[in-house]
KOLNUKE-605224 format. One line per field, with one value per atom (N, C-alpha, C): atom name; chain; x negated, y, z negated. Coordinates in steps of 0.1 Angstrom, whole numbers. Layout:
N
at = (CA,...) .
ch = (A,...) .
east = (X,...) .
north = (Y,...) .
up = (Z,...) .
This chain:
195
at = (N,CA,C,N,CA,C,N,CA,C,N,CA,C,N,CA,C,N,CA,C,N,CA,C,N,CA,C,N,CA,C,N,CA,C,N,CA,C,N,CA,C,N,CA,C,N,CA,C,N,CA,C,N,CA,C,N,CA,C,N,CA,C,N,CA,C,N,CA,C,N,CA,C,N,CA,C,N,CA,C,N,CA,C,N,CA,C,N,CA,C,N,CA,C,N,CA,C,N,CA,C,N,CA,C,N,CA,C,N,CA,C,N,CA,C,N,CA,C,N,CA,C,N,CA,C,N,CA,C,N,CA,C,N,CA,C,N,CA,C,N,CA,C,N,CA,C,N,CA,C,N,CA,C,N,CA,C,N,CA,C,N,CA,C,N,CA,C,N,CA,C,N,CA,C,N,CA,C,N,CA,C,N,CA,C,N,CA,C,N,CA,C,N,CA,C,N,CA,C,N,CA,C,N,CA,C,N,CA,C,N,CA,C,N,CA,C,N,CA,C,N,CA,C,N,CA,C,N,CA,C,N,CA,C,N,CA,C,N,CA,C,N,CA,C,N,CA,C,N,CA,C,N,CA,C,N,CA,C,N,CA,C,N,CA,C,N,CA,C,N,CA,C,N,CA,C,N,CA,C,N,CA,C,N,CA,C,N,CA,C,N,CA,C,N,CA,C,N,CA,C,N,CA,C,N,CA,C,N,CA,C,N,CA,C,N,CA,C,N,CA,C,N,CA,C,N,CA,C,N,CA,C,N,CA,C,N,CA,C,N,CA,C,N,CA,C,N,CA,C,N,CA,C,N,CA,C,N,CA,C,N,CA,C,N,CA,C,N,CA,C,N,CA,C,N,CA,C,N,CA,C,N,CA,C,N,CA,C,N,CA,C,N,CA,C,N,CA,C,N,CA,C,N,CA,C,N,CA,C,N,CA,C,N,CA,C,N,CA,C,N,CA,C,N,CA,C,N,CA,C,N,CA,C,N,CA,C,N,CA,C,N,CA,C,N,CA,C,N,CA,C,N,CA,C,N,CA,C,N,CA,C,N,CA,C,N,CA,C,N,CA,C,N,CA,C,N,CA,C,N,CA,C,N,CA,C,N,CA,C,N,CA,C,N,CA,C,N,CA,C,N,CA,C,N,CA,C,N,CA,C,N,CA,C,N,CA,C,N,CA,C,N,CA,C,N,CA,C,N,CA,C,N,CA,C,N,CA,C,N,CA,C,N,CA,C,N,CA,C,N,CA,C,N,CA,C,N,CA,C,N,CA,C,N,CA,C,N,CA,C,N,CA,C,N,CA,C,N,CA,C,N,CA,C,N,CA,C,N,CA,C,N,CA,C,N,CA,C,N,CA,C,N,CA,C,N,CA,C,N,CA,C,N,CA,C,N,CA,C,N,CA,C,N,CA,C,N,CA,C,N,CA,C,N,CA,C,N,CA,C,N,CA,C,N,CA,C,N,CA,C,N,CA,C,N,CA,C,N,CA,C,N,CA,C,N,CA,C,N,CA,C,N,CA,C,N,CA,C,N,CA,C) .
ch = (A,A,A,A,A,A,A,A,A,A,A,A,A,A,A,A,A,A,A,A,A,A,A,A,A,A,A,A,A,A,A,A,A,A,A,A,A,A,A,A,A,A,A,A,A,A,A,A,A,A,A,A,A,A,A,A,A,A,A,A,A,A,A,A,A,A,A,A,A,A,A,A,A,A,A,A,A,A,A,A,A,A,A,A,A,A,A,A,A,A,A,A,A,A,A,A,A,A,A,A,A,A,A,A,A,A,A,A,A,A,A,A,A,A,A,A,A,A,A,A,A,A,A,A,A,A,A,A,A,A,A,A,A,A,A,A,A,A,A,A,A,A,A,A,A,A,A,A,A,A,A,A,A,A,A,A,A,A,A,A,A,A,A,A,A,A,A,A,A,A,A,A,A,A,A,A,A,A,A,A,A,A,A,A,A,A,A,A,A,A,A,A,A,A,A,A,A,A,A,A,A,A,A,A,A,A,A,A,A,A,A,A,A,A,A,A,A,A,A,A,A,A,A,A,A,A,A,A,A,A,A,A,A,A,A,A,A,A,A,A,A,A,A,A,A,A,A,A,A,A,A,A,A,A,A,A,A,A,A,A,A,A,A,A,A,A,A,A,A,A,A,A,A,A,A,A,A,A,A,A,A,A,A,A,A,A,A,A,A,A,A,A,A,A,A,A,A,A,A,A,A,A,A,A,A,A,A,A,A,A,A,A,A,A,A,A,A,A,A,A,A,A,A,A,A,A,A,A,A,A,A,A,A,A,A,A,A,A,A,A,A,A,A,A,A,A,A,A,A,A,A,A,A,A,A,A,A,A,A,A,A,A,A,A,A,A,A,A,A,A,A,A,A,A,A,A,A,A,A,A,A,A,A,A,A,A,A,A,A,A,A,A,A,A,A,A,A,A,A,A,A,A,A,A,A,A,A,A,A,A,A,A,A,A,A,A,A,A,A,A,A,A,A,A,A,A,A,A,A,A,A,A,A,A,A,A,A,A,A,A,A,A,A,A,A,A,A,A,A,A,A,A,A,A,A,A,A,A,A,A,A,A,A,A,A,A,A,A,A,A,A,A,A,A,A,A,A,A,A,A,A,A,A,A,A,A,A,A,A,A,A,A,A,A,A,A,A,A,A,A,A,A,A,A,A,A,A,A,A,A,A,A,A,A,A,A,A,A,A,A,A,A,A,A,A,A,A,A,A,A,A,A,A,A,A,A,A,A,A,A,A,A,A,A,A,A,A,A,A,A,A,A,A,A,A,A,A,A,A,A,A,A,A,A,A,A,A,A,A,A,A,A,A,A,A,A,A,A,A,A,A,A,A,A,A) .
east = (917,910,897,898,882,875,878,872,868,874,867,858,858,849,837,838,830,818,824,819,810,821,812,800,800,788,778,778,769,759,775,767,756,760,752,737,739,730,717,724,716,711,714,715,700,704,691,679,681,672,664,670,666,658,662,654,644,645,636,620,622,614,604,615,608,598,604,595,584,581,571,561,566,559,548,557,550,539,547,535,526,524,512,504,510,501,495,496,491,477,477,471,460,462,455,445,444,436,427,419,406,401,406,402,406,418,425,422,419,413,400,394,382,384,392,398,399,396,399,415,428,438,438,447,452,467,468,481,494,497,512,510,497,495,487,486,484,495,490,503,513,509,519,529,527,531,538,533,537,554,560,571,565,559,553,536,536,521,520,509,505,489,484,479,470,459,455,438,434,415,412,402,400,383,380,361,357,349,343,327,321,306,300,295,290,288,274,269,279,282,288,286,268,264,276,275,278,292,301,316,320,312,316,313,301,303,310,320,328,338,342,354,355,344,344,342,343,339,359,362,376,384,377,385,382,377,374,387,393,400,418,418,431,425,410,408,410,413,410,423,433,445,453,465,471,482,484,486,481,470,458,458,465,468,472,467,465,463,448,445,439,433,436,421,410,402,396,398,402,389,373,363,357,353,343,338,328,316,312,306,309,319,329,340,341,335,335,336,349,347,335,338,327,336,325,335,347,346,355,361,365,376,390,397,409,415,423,432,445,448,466,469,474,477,495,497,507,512,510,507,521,530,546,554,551,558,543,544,533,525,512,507,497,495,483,472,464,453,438,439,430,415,404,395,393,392,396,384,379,365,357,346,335,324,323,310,303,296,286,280,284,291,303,305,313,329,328,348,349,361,366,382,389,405,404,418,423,440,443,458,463,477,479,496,504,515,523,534,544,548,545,549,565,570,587,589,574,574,579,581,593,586,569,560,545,546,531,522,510,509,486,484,470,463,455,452,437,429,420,416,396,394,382,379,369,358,347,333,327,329,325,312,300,291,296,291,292,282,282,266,272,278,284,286,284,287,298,309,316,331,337,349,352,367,372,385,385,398,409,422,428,441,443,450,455,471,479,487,491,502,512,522,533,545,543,554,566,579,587,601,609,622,620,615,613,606,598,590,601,607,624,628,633,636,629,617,610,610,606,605,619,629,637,642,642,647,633,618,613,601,598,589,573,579,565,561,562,557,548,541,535,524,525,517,509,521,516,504,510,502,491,487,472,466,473,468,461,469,464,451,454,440,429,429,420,414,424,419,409,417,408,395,393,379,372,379,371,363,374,368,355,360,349,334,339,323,314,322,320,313,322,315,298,299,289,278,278,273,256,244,231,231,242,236,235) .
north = (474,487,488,485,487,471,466,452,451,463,468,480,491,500,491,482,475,468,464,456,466,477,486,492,492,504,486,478,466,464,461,459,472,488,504,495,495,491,481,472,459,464,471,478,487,497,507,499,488,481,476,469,459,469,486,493,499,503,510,498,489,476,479,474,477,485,497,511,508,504,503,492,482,475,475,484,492,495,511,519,512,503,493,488,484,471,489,498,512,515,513,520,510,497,488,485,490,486,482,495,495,481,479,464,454,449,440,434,441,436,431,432,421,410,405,394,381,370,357,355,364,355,345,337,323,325,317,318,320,332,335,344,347,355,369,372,386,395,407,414,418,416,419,410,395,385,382,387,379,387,377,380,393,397,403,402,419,422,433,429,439,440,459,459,473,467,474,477,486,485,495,493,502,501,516,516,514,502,502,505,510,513,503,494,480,476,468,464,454,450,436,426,422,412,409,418,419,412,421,422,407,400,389,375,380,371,370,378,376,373,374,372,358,351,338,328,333,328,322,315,314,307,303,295,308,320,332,342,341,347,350,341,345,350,350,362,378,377,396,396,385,387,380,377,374,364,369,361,342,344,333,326,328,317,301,294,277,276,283,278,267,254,244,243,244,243,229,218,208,203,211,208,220,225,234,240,227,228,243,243,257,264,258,265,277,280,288,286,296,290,287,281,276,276,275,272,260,252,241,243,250,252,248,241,239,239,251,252,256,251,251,260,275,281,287,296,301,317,326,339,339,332,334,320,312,299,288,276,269,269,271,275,264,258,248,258,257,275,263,269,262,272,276,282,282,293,294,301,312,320,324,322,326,328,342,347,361,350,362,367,376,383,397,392,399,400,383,382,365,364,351,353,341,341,326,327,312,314,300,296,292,296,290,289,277,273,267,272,263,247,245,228,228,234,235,238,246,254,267,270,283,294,292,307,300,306,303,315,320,332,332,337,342,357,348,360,363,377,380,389,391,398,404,415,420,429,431,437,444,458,469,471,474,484,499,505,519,530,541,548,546,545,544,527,519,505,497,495,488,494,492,491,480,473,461,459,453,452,445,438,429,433,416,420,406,407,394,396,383,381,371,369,359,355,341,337,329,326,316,322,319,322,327,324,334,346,346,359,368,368,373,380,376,382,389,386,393,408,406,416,430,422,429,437,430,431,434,427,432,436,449,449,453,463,471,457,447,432,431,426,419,432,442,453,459,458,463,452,440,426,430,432,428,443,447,467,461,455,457,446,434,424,434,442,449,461,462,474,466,451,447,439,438,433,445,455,473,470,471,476,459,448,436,440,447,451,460,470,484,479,476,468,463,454,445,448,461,467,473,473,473,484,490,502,519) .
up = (91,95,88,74,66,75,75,83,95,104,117,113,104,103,97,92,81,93,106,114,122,123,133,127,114,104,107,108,101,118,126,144,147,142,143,138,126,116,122,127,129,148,154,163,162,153,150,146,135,131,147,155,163,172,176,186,178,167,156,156,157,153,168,179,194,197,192,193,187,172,164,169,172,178,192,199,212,203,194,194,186,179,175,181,197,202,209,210,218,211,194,187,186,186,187,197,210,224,224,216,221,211,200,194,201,203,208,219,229,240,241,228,224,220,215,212,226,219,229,223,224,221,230,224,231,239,246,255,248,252,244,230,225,214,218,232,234,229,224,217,224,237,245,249,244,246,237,223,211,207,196,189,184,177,165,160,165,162,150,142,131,133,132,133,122,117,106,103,100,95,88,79,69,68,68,70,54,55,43,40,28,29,26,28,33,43,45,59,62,77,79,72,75,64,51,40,28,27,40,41,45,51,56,49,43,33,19,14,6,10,24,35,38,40,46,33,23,8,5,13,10,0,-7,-22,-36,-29,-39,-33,-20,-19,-34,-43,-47,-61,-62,-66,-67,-52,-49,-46,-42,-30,-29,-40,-46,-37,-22,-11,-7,-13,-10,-23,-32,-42,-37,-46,-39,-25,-20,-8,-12,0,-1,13,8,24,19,36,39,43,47,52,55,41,41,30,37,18,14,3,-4,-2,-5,-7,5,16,27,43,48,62,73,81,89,104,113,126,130,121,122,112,99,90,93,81,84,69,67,52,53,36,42,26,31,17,20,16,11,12,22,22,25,34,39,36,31,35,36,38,40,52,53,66,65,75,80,93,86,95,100,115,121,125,125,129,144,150,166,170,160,164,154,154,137,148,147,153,138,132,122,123,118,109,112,127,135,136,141,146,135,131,129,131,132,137,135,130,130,136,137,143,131,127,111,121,112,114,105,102,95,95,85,85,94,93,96,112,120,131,132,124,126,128,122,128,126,140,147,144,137,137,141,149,151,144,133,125,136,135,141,135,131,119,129,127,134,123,124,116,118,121,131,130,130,127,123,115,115,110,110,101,86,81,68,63,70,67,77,80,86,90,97,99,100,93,94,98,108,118,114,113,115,121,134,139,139,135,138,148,155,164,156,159,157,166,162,174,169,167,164,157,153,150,137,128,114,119,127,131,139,147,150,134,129,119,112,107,95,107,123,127,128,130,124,110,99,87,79,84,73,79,90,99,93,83,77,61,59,44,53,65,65,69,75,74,56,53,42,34,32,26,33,50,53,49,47,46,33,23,4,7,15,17,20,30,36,17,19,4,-7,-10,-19,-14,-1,6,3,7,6,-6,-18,-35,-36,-31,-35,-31,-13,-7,-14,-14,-19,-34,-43,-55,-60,-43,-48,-34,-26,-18,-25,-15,-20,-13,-7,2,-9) .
Protein backbone atom coordinates (compact mmCIF):
# COMPACT_ATOMS: atom_id res chain seq x y z
CA UNK A 1 0.00 0.00 0.00
CA UNK A 2 2.85 2.61 1.02
CA UNK A 3 4.54 1.34 -2.29
CA UNK A 4 1.57 2.25 -4.47
CA UNK A 5 0.89 5.71 -2.62
CA UNK A 6 4.70 6.12 -2.89
CA UNK A 7 4.40 5.55 -6.78
CA UNK A 8 1.50 7.63 -7.20
CA UNK A 9 2.95 10.90 -5.12
CA UNK A 10 6.46 10.37 -7.47
CA UNK A 11 4.34 9.67 -11.22
CA UNK A 12 1.88 13.46 -9.66
CA UNK A 13 5.30 14.83 -9.10
CA UNK A 14 7.21 14.01 -12.12
CA UNK A 15 3.93 14.79 -13.98
CA UNK A 16 3.62 18.51 -12.61
CA UNK A 17 7.27 18.90 -13.19
CA UNK A 18 7.05 17.72 -16.92
CA UNK A 19 3.78 20.43 -17.66
CA UNK A 20 5.20 23.13 -15.25
CA UNK A 21 8.57 23.06 -17.55
CA UNK A 22 6.15 23.16 -20.94
CA UNK A 23 4.41 26.14 -19.80
CA UNK A 24 7.64 28.02 -18.95
CA UNK A 25 9.18 27.29 -21.91
CA UNK A 26 6.23 28.58 -24.03
CA UNK A 27 6.12 31.50 -22.03
CA UNK A 28 9.94 32.16 -22.72
CA UNK A 29 10.21 31.56 -26.41
CA UNK A 30 6.82 34.52 -26.12
CA UNK A 31 8.90 36.92 -24.16
CA UNK A 32 11.75 36.47 -26.31
CA UNK A 33 10.31 37.44 -30.07
CA UNK A 34 11.05 40.49 -30.74
CA UNK A 35 15.03 39.37 -30.25
CA UNK A 36 14.92 35.98 -31.49
CA UNK A 37 13.62 36.36 -34.66
CA UNK A 38 16.81 38.30 -35.40
CA UNK A 39 18.76 35.55 -35.03
CA UNK A 40 20.26 33.23 -38.10
CA UNK A 41 19.34 30.05 -35.93
CA UNK A 42 20.43 26.94 -37.60
CA UNK A 43 18.13 24.04 -38.47
CA UNK A 44 16.51 22.58 -35.51
CA UNK A 45 17.59 25.38 -32.91
CA UNK A 46 14.64 27.87 -33.53
CA UNK A 47 13.07 28.05 -30.11
CA UNK A 48 10.43 26.71 -31.37
CA UNK A 49 12.16 23.81 -32.48
CA UNK A 50 14.52 23.34 -29.83
CA UNK A 51 14.53 20.79 -26.62
CA UNK A 52 15.16 23.85 -24.49
CA UNK A 53 15.28 27.58 -24.72
CA UNK A 54 16.63 30.21 -22.19
CA UNK A 55 16.13 33.42 -22.55
CA UNK A 56 17.74 36.55 -20.70
CA UNK A 57 19.16 40.55 -21.01
CA UNK A 58 20.22 42.99 -18.83
CA UNK A 59 20.65 46.96 -19.95
CA UNK A 60 23.99 47.99 -19.22
CA UNK A 61 25.58 51.78 -19.17
CA UNK A 62 28.18 51.25 -21.68
CA UNK A 63 28.49 51.70 -25.38
CA UNK A 64 28.41 48.39 -27.44
CA UNK A 65 31.94 49.16 -28.40
CA UNK A 66 33.16 48.82 -24.71
CA UNK A 67 30.59 45.74 -23.95
CA UNK A 68 31.98 43.67 -26.66
CA UNK A 69 35.17 44.02 -26.29
CA UNK A 70 35.50 42.57 -22.84
CA UNK A 71 32.96 39.90 -24.27
CA UNK A 72 35.02 38.70 -27.05
CA UNK A 73 38.21 38.90 -24.76
CA UNK A 74 37.63 35.11 -24.05
CA UNK A 75 40.56 33.58 -22.08
CA UNK A 76 39.55 36.79 -19.54
CA UNK A 77 36.23 35.32 -19.22
CA UNK A 78 36.96 32.96 -15.85
CA UNK A 79 37.87 36.02 -14.55
CA UNK A 80 34.37 37.52 -14.20
CA UNK A 81 32.47 33.94 -14.65
CA UNK A 82 33.36 31.22 -12.87
CA UNK A 83 31.46 28.91 -15.58
CA UNK A 84 34.41 29.65 -18.18
CA UNK A 85 37.12 28.30 -15.99
CA UNK A 86 39.74 26.28 -18.24
CA UNK A 87 38.60 27.62 -21.40
CA UNK A 88 40.81 26.34 -23.90
CA UNK A 89 40.61 28.84 -27.37
CA UNK A 90 42.02 26.67 -30.15
CA UNK A 91 42.77 29.77 -32.79
CA UNK A 92 42.43 32.99 -31.62
CA UNK A 93 45.32 35.11 -31.29
CA UNK A 94 45.01 37.54 -28.50
CA UNK A 95 43.39 35.46 -26.56
CA UNK A 96 39.94 36.79 -28.27
CA UNK A 97 37.20 35.52 -30.44
CA UNK A 98 37.22 36.07 -34.07
CA UNK A 99 34.87 34.87 -36.75
CA UNK A 100 36.46 31.47 -37.00
CA UNK A 101 36.92 30.75 -33.21
CA UNK A 102 36.93 27.35 -31.90
CA UNK A 103 37.10 26.60 -27.83
CA UNK A 104 36.50 23.83 -25.68
CA UNK A 105 35.55 24.87 -21.90
CA UNK A 106 33.39 23.61 -19.20
CA UNK A 107 30.16 25.55 -18.27
CA UNK A 108 27.88 21.91 -18.17
CA UNK A 109 30.12 19.02 -19.05
CA UNK A 110 32.83 19.39 -21.86
CA UNK A 111 31.78 21.55 -24.63
CA UNK A 112 33.70 21.86 -28.07
CA UNK A 113 32.06 25.60 -29.28
CA UNK A 114 32.20 26.57 -32.87
CA UNK A 115 31.72 30.44 -34.01
CA UNK A 116 28.49 30.62 -36.27
CA UNK A 117 28.13 34.66 -36.24
CA UNK A 118 30.47 37.74 -35.11
CA UNK A 119 29.04 40.85 -36.42
CA UNK A 120 30.84 43.92 -34.32
CA UNK A 121 30.05 44.87 -32.14
CA UNK A 122 26.48 43.60 -32.49
CA UNK A 123 25.61 39.73 -32.60
CA UNK A 124 28.12 36.62 -32.01
CA UNK A 125 26.78 32.88 -31.46
CA UNK A 126 28.46 29.77 -31.49
CA UNK A 127 27.48 25.96 -31.73
CA UNK A 128 29.06 24.22 -28.65
CA UNK A 129 28.58 20.26 -28.17
CA UNK A 130 29.42 17.53 -25.92
CA UNK A 131 32.18 15.23 -26.62
CA UNK A 132 29.56 12.41 -25.53
CA UNK A 133 26.58 14.16 -27.84
CA UNK A 134 24.20 14.28 -25.31
CA UNK A 135 23.69 18.32 -25.75
CA UNK A 136 23.94 20.25 -28.69
CA UNK A 137 23.37 23.85 -27.49
CA UNK A 138 23.33 27.42 -29.73
CA UNK A 139 24.42 30.15 -27.68
CA UNK A 140 23.27 33.75 -29.31
CA UNK A 141 24.45 37.16 -27.80
CA UNK A 142 23.03 40.28 -29.04
CA UNK A 143 24.33 44.38 -28.32
CA UNK A 144 21.46 46.68 -28.40
CA UNK A 145 22.01 50.30 -28.75
CA UNK A 146 20.31 52.35 -26.21
CA UNK A 147 20.23 56.20 -24.89
CA UNK A 148 21.86 54.95 -21.69
CA UNK A 149 24.49 52.44 -23.35
CA UNK A 150 23.32 48.98 -24.37
CA UNK A 151 21.01 46.29 -23.85
CA UNK A 152 22.56 42.70 -23.88
CA UNK A 153 20.69 39.84 -25.08
CA UNK A 154 21.26 36.09 -24.62
CA UNK A 155 19.56 33.58 -26.04
CA UNK A 156 20.28 29.73 -25.98
CA UNK A 157 18.68 26.88 -27.54
CA UNK A 158 19.36 23.09 -26.76
CA UNK A 159 19.04 20.03 -28.21
CA UNK A 160 19.82 16.21 -26.96
CA UNK A 161 18.87 13.85 -24.18
CA UNK A 162 20.72 15.63 -21.25
CA UNK A 163 18.82 18.75 -22.32
CA UNK A 164 15.32 16.51 -21.68
CA UNK A 165 16.18 16.35 -18.32
CA UNK A 166 17.95 19.37 -17.12
CA UNK A 167 14.63 20.75 -18.73
CA UNK A 168 12.69 18.86 -16.54
CA UNK A 169 14.38 18.55 -13.13
CA UNK A 170 16.55 21.57 -13.41
CA UNK A 171 14.71 24.23 -15.70
CA UNK A 172 15.50 27.63 -13.92
CA UNK A 173 20.47 26.51 -13.54
CA UNK A 174 20.95 27.31 -16.70
CA UNK A 175 18.76 30.62 -16.61
CA UNK A 176 20.03 31.60 -13.69
CA UNK A 177 24.09 30.86 -14.76
CA UNK A 178 23.48 33.15 -18.04
CA UNK A 179 21.37 35.73 -15.80
CA UNK A 180 24.80 35.96 -13.22
CA UNK A 181 27.17 35.89 -16.77
CA UNK A 182 25.10 38.77 -17.96
CA UNK A 183 25.43 40.56 -14.29
CA UNK A 184 29.11 40.19 -14.22
CA UNK A 185 29.63 41.55 -18.04
CA UNK A 186 27.24 44.48 -16.52
CA UNK A 187 29.69 45.35 -13.33
CA UNK A 188 33.12 44.68 -16.01
CA UNK A 189 31.39 47.26 -18.55
CA UNK A 190 29.98 49.49 -16.24
CA UNK A 191 33.53 49.41 -14.41
CA UNK A 192 35.60 50.23 -17.13
CA UNK A 193 32.89 52.40 -19.15
CA UNK A 194 34.23 56.21 -20.47
CA UNK A 195 30.65 57.21 -20.57
Amino acid sequence: MKTTKLFILISLTGISLLLSSCYSHKKVVQSSLPYSEKINWPEGFKPTESDFFIHNEIDIKASPQEVWDIFIHAAKWPEWHKKAEGIELLNSPEDKLNPSSVFIWNPAGKFTSTIKEFDPPHNIAWLGETDNKKMTVYNAWMIIPTEDGCKVVSNETQNGPKTKMEKIFAPNMVSKDLQDWLIKLKEQAEKQSTN
